[in-house]
C-alpha positions in Angstrom: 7.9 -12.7 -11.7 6.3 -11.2 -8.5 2.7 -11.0 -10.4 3.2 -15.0 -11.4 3.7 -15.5 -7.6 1.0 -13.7 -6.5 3.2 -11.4 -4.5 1.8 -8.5 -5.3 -1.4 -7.4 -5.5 -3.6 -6.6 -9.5 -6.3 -5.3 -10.7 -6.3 -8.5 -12.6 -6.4 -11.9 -12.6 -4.0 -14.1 -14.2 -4.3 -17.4 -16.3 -2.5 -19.4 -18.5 -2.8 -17.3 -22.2 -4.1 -19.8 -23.9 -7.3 -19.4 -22.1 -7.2 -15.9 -22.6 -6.5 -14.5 -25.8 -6.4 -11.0 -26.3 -8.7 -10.3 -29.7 -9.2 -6.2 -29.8 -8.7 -4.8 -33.2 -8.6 -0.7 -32.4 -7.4 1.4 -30.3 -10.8 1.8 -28.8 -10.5 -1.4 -28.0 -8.3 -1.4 -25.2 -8.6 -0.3 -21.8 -8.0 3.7 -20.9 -4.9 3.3 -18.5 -3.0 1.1 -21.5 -3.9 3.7 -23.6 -2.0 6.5 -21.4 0.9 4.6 -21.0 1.2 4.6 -24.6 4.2 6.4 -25.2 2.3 8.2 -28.5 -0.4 9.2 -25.9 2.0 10.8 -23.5 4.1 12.6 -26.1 0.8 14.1 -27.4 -0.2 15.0 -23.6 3.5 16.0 -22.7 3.0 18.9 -25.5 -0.7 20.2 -24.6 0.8 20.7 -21.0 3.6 22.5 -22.4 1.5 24.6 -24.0 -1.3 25.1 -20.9 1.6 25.9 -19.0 2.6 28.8 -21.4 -0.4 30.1 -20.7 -0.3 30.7 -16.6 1.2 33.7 -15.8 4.1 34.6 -14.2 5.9 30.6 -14.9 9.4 31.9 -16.4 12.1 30.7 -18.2 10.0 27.4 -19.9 12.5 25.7 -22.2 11.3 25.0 -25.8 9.0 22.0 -26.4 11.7 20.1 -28.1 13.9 20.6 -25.4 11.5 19.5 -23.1 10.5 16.0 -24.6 13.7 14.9 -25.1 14.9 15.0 -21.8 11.1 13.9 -20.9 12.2 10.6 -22.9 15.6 10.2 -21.5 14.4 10.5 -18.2 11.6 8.0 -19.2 14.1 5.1 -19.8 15.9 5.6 -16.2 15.5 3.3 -14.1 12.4 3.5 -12.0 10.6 5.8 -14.7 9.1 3.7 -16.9 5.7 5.1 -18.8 5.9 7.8 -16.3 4.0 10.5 -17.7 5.0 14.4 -18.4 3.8 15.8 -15.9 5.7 13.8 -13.2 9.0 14.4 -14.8 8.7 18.3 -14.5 7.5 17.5 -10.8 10.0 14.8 -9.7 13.2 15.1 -12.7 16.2 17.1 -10.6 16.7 19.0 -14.1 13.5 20.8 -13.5 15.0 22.3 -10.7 13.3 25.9 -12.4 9.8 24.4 -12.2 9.8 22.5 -9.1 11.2 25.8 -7.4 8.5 28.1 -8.9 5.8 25.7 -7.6 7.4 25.2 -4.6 7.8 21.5 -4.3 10.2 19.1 -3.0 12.8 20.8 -0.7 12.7 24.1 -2.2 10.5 25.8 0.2 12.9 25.2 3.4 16.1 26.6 1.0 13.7 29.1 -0.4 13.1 30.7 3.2 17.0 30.2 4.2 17.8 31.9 0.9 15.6 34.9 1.5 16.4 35.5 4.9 20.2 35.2 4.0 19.9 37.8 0.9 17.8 40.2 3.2 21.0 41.2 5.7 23.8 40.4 3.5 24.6 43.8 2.6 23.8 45.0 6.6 27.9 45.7 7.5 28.2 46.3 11.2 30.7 49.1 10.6 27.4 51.3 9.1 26.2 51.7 12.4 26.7 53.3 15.8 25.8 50.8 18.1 25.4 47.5 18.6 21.7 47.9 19.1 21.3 49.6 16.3 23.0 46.9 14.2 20.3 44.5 15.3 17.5 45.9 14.9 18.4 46.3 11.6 19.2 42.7 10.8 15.8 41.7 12.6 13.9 44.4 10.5 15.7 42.7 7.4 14.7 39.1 8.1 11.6 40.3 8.7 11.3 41.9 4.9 12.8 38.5 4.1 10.4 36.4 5.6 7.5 38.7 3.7 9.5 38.3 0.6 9.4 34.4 1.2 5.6 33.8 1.9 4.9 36.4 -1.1 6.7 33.9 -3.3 4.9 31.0 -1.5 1.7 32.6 -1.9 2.5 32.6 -6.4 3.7 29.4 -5.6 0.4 28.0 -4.3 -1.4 29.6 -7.4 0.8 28.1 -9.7 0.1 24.5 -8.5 -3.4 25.4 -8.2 -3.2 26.4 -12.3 -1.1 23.7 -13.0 -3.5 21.0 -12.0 -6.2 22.6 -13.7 -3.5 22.5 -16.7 -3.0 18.9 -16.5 -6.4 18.1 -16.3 -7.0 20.1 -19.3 -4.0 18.4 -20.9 -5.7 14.9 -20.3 -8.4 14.1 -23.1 -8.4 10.4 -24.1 -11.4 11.5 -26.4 -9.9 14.3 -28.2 -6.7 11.9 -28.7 -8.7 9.2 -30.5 -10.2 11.8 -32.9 -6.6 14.1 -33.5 -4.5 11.6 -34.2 -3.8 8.0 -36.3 -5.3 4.9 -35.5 -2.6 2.5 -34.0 -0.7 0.2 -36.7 -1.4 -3.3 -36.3 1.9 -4.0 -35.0 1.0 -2.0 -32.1 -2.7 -3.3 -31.5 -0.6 -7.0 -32.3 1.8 -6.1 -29.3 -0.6 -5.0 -27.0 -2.6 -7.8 -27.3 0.0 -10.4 -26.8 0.8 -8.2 -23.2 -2.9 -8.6 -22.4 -3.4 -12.5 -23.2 -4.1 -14.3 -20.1 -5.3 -11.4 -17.8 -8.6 -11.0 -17.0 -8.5 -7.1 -16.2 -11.1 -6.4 -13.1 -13.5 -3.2 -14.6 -13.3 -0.5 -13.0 -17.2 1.8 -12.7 -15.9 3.6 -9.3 -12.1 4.3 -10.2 -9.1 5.5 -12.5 -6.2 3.1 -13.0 -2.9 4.4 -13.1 -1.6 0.8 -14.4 -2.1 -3.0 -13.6 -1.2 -2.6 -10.2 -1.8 1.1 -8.8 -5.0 3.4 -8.9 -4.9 6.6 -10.2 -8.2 7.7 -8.3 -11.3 6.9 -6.9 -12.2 3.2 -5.5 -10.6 0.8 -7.8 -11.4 -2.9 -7.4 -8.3 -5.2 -6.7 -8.1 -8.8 -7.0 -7.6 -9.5 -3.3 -10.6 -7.4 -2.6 -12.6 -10.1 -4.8 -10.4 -13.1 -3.0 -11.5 -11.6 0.2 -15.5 -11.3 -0.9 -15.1 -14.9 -2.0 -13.4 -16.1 1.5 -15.9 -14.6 3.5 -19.1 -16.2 1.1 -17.2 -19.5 1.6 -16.8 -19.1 5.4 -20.6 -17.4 5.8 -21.9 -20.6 3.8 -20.2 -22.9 5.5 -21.0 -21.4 9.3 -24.5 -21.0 8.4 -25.2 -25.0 7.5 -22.7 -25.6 10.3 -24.7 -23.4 12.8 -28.5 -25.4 11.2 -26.7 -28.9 11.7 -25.9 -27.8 15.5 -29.5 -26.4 16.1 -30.9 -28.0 19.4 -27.9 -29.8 20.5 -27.8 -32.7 17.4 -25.0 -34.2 17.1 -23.0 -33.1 14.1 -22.3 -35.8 11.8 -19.9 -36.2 9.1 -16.2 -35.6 8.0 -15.8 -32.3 7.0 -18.4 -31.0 9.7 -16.5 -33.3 12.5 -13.6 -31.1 11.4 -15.3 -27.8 11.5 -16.0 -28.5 15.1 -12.5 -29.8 15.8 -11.1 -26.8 15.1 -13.4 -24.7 16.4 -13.0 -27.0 19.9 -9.3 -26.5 19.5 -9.5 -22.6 19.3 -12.2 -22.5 22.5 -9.9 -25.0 24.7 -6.4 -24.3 23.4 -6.7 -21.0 22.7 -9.4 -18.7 23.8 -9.6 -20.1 27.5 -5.9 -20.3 28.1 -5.2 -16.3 27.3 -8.2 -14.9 28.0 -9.9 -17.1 31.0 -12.6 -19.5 31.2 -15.0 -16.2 32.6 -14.4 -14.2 29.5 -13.1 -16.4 26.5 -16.6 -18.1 25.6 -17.7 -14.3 24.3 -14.4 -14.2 21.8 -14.4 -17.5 20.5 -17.0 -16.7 17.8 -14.5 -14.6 16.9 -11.3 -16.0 17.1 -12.8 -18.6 15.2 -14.0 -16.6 12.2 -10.5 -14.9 12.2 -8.5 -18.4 12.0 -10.9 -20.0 9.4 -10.5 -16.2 6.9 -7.2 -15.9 7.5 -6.0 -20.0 6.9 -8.9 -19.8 4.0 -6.8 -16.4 2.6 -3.6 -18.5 3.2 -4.8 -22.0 1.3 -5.8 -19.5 -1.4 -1.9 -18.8 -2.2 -1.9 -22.5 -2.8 -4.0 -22.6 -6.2 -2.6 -21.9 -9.4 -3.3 -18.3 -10.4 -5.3 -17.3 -7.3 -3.1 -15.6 -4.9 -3.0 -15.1 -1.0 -5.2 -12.0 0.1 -3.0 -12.3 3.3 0.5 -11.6 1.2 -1.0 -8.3 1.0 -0.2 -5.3 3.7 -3.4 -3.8 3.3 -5.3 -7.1 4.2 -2.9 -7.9 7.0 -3.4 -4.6 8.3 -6.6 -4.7 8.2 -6.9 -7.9 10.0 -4.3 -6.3 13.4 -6.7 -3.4 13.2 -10.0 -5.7 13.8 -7.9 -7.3 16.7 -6.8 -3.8 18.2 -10.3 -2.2 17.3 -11.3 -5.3 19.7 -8.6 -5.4 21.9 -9.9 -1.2 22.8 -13.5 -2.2 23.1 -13.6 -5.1 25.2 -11.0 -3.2 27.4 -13.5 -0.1 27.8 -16.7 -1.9 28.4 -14.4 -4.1 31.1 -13.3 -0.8 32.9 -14.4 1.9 31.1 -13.4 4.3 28.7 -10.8 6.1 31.0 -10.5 2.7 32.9 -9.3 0.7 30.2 -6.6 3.2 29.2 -5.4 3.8 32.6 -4.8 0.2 32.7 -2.1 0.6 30.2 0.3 1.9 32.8 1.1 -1.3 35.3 0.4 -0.6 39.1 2.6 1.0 41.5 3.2 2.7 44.9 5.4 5.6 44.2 5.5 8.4 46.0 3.3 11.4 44.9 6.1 13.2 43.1 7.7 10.7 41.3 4.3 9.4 40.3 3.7 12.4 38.2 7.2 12.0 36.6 7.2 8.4 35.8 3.6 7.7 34.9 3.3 9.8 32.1 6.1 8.2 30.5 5.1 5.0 31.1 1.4 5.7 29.9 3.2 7.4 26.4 5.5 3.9 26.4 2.6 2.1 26.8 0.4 3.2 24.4 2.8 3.3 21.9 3.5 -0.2 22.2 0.2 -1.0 22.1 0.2 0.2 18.2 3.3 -1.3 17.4 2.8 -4.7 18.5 -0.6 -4.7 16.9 1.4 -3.3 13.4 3.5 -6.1 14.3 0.7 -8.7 14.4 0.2 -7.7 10.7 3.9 -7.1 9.7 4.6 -11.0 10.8 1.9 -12.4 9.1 2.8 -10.5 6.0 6.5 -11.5 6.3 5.7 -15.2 6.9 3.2 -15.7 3.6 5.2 -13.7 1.2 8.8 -15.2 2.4 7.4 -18.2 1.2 6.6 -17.0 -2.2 10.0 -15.6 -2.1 12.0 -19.5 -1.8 9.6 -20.7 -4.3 10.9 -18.2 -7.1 14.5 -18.5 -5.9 14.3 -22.4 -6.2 12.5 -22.3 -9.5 15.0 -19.4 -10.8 17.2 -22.4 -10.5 15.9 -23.8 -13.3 15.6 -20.5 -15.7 19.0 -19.4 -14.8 20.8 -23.2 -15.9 18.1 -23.2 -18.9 20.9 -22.5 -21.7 23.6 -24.7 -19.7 24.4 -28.3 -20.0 23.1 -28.6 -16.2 19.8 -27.9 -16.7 18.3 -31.0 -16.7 19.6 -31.2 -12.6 18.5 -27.6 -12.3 15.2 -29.0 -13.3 14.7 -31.7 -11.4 16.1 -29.8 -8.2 13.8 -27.1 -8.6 10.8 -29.1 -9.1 11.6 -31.5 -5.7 12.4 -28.6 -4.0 9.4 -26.5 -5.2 7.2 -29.6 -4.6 8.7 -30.2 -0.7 8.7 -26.4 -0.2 5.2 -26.1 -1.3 3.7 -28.5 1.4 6.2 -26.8 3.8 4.1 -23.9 2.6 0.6 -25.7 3.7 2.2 -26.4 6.7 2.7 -22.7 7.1 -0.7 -21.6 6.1 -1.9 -23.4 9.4 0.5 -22.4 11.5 0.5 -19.0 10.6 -3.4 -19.2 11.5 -2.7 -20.6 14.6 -0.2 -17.5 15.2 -2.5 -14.9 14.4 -5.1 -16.1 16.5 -3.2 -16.9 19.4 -1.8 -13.6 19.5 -5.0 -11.7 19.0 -6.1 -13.6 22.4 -3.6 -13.0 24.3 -4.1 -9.0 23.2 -7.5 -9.5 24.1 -6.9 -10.9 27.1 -4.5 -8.4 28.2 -6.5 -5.9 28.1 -9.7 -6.9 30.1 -7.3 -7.9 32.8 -5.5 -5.8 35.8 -2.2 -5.4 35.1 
C-alpha cells in the first residue's frame, strides 16, 4: 500500500489499470529487471555461478548444485528475501558460513585474525622455558607468524572476491537466457502482465534496475526526479511572466499574480527581515522565496491522485537542508571570511589563556557538529511531517478493508471516507505550513551565521 500512497519512491508511475493495460506477448517483451527476478531466470543464473565458481582456484568444500538451490529457494521464501538472487544468498545466507569466510565478508575477518593469533601460541606452555623473558618472546614471535598467517589468508580472500565478481558477471547473460531456454507459457506472460497494468515504467538509457523501486547501477531515473523537473518548469514559468508583469514598477494585476506577490511580501516582511535583518535579508529573499514556492509546490503534489510528494522522499529533503547549509557556509564566509565564519561557530568569551585552549576546542567540535545535525534535522522534519500524513490516511482507510467481510462495513466505510476527506484538507493545511517551516528555519540558519555570536 506504501506505492498507492506515494510513500515511497518508483521508477514508475502509477494509474488506475484500466488506463494502462499491460499487452506484451513474449518474454522479449518485458522489461530486463522483471525478467531477472523471474525465478526460472535466477535458477538458470544460480547454476552458471555454481559452475564459474568451480572454476576459481583454491574455493573448497562447494556443496553440490542440488544442494545448493534448494536451500537457495528456501532461503528465497524468508522473510525479507524475496526474488533475491543467487549470488546474494551465498553472500548474506548464515548457512554459507564456508563461502562468506573464504571471501572474507561479513564479520569473518575480525574472528579470522582472533582465531589465528589464538592458534599461533596455544601450544607455547610456559613450563618449556627458562625464563619469563624467554616465554614472551616466544608468544610475541607466534602472534607475529599468526598475524602473517591472517593477512596471507586475507590476501586469497581479496582474489577470490575479485574472481567472484568477474564470475557473476559472467553468470549474468539475459541474451544467452532467451536463446537456451523455453519461451515463457502464456500463463506466465498472462501474470506478468496483470502485475504491470497501470504502471507506466520510467526507461532507463543511463541505468540498471534492480526492481521497481531500487537501482542496480548507473543513473536510474526515479519518478520524484521527473516530479522535481516538472516543479521547477512550473515555478521557472511562472517567475518569469511574474518577473515581465513587474518590469518598470507596473502594478501587477490579477488574482493569481496578486497572490504570487502576497506570498512573496509575506516571506520578505515576515520572514526574511525578522531573522536575518532588514541590512542583509533583501539578498535572501529571492531565495527563500524560490524554496517555499518548490517545496509547498512538491507538497500540493502529494495531493493529486497518483502523483506523489517529491518531498516524502529523504533524498529530496536532504537535498533541500543541504542547499540551506551550502548557503548558510557561504554567506557566513563572504561575511567574515573563510576562517572568520568558522571561528564564529564558537560563541565569545574572556577566559583565561589556559582554559581557553581547553574549552574552545570542544566547543568549536560541539559546534560544528550541531551545525550538521540541525541542518539533517531541517530535512528529517520535513520528511517526518509529509509522510506521517500519508501514514493516518492508510490507517483510516485500512478501516474500511479490514471491516470489508464484516457486517460493519458499511460504518467502516463511511468513517473512513469522512475521516480521509477531513484528514486530507488537514493535509493541505500541512503542505503550507510545512513550507512556512522550512523556510523560516532556513532564515534563521542564515541569519545565524552572518551575525556575531
Amino acid at each position: 500500500m506504501s506505492d498507492i500512497l506515494h510513500i515511497k519512491d518508483a521508477y514508475y508511475f502509477e494509474i488506475p489499470k484500466a488506463l494502462w493495460r499491460s499487452e506484451r506477448e513474449t518474454r522479449e517483451e518485458f522489461p530486463e529487471h522483471y525478467v531477472r527476478l523471474d525465478p526460472d531466470y535466477q535458477d538458470w543464473e544460480a547454476a552458471r555461478q555454481i559452475a564459474n565458481l568451480k572454476q576459481i582456484d583454491g574455493i573448497d568444500d562447494i556443496p553440490a548444485e542440488s544442494e545448493l538451490l534448494h536451500e537457495y529457494h528456501e532461503w528465497r521464501h524468508a522473510e525479507g528475501n524475496f526474488a533475491k538472487p543467487f549470488d546474494r544468498f551465498l553472500e548474506e545466507s548464515s548457512s554459507q558460513a564456508w563461502f562468506q569466510r573464504q571471501l572474507g565478508l561479513g564479520e569473518w575477518p575480525a574472528k579470522l585474525e582472533r582465531e589465528y593469533t589464538r592458534a599461533a601460541v596455544k601450544d607455547i606452555k610456559r613450563d618449556d622455558f627458562v625464563t619469563d623473558k624467554a616465554y614472551d618472546v616466544a608468544v610475541e614471535e607466534a602472534k607475529d607468524q599468526g598475524l602473517a598467517a591472517y593477512h596471507a589468508h586475507m590476501d586469497k580472500a581479496v582474489a577470490y572476491r575479485k574472481a567472484w565478481e568477474g564470475a557473476k558477471r559472467a553468470a549474468e547473460d539475459l541474451d544467452k537466457y532467451q536463446l537456451e531456454t523455453d519461451p515463457w507459457p502464456p500463463e506466465k506472460i498472462e501474470q506478468y502482465n496483470r502485475e504491470l497494468d497501470g504502471k507506466i515504467l520510467i526507461p532507463q538509457p543511463l541505468g540498471k534496475l534492480r526492481n521497481n523501486y531500487e537501482p542496480e547501477s548507473g543513473f536510474c531515473v526515479s519518478k520524484f526526479m521527473i516530479l522535481e523537473l516538472v516543479v521547477a518548469g512550473l515555478l521557472l514559468l511562472v517567475f518569469s511572466k511574474l518577473a515581465k508583469r513587474s518590469t518598470g514598477a507596473r502594478p501587477v494585476r490579477g488574482k493569481l499574480w496578486n497572490l504570487f506577490e502576497t506570498f512573496l511580501v509575506f516571506i520578505r516582511d515576515q520572514i526574511a527581515r525578522p531573522a536575518i535583518g532588514g541590512h542583509d535579508a533583501d539578498r535572501y529573499v529571492p531565495l527563500l522565496w524560490t524554496m517555499f514556492m518548490f517545496v509547498l509546490t512538491c507538497n500540493l503534489f502529494g495531493m493529486l491522485p497518483w502523483v506523489g510528494a517529491p518531498t516524502g522522499s529523504f533524498s529530496v529533503t536532504l537535498g533541500l537542508a543541504f542547499v540551506t547549509f551550502a548557503t548558510v557556509v557561504y554567506g557566513g564566509s563572504k561575511k567574515f571570511g573563510p576562517v572568520g565564519f568558522w571561528k564564529n561557530q564558537v560563541p565569545h568569551m574572556d577566559l583565561p589563556f589556559v582554559l581557553a585552549i581547553l574549552i574552545k576546542p570542544m566547543l568549536f567540535a560541539i559546534e560544528v557538529l550541531g551545525l550538521l545535525i540541525k541542518h539533517m534535522v531541517l530535512g528529517i522534519r520535513l520528511l517526518a511531517n509529509m509522510v506521517a500524513g500519508h501514514l493516518v490516511l492508510l490507517a483510516i482507510m485500512g478501516i474500511a478493508v479490514a471491516a470489508a467481510s464484516s457486517d460493519m462495513w458499511p460504518a467502516a466505510a463511511g468513517i473512513s471516507v469522512v475521516g480521509s476527506a477531513l484528514f486530507s484538507l488537514l493535509e493541505l493545511f500541512v503542505a503550507f505550513l510545512q513550507a512556512y517551516v522550512f523556510t523560516f528555519l532556513s532564515a534563521l540558519f542564515i541569519g545565524a551565521s552572518i551575525h556575531h555570536h
